[in-house]
N, C-alpha and C positions, 0 to 999 in steps of 0.2 A: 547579447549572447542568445543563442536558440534555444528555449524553452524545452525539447526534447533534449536537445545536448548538457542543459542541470540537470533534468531527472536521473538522467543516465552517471551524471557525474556524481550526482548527492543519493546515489546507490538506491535511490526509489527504485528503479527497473535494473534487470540483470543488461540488459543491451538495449541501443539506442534504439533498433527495430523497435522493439516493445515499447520503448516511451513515447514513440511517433506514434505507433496505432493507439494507445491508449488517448492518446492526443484526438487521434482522428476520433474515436467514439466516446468521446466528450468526458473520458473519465479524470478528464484534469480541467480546472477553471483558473482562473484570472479575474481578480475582483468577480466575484461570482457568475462569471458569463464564459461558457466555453472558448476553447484556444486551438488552434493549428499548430504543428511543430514547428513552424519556423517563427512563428510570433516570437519576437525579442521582449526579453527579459531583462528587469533594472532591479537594484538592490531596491528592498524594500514592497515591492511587490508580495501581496499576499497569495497565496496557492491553496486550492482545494483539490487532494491527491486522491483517486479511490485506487485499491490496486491490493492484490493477495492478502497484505497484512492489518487493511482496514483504511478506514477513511482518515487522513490526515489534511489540517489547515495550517500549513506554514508561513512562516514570514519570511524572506528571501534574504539574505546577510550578505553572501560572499558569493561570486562568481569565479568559476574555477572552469578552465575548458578541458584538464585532463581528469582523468578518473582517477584517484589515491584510494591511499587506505579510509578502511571506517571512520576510524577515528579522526581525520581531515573531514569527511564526508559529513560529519555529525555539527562541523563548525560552518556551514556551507545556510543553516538553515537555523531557524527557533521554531518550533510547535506548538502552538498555542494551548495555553494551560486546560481552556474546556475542552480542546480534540485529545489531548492526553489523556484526559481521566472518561471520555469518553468512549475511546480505544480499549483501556483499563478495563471497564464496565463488561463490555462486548466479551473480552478474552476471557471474562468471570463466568461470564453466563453459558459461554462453550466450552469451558471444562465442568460446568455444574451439567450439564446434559446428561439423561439418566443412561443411556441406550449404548454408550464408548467409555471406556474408561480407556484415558489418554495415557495411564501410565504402565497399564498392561502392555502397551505398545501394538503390532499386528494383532488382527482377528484368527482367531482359529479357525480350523474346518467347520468344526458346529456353529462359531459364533456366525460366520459371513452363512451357512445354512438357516438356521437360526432371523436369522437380517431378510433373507431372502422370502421367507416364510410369511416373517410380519409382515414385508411392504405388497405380498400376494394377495393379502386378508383385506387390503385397503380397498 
């Protein structure tokens, strides 16, 4: 199976476009050595994923050619316990940022003036 057509299936990318180019610009590995999208894929292959939600190191389980739900999608793959709590880590450290508070939600007019101000002073 084509290595673009699991990311796309195992819901790492929203569309195949996107997992081809990510392909192309090396942000997906194979045994630690970049990959082209058409490079096939065998269970058991390990994957290093970079992509919006952080860096993940999967193990490859199931080969699926259509796209399903999440939850199919979640059986497609295992995650290696140190990229888990390494992701973990990462998501801690960007809601600790002093400068957003994630639960206020949108910036206000003063806040993004405010934003705008600071990064002028730099």
């Amino acid at each position: 199976m084509r290595i673009d057509k699991w990311l796309w299936a195992a819901r790492f990318f929203k569309t195949r476009a996107l997992s081809a180019r990510a392909c192309d610009f090396g942000r997906v590995s194979l045994h630690e050595s970049p990959v082209k999208p058409a490079k096939e894929l065998r269970t058991g292959d390990r994957l290093r994923i970079r992509n919006d939600s952080g860096d993940f190191v999967v193990d490859v389980l199931l080969l699926l050619e259509q796209r399903g739900p999440a939850s199919v999608a979640q059986t497609m793959y295992r995650e290696t316990a140190e990229s888990l709590s390494l992701r973990q880590k990462a998501a801690e450290e960007r809601k600790a940022l002093p400068w957003f508070d994630h639960a206020a939600g949108r910036p206000s007019k003063k806040d993004r003036r405010d934003l705008e101000r600071f990064r002028s002073e730099m």
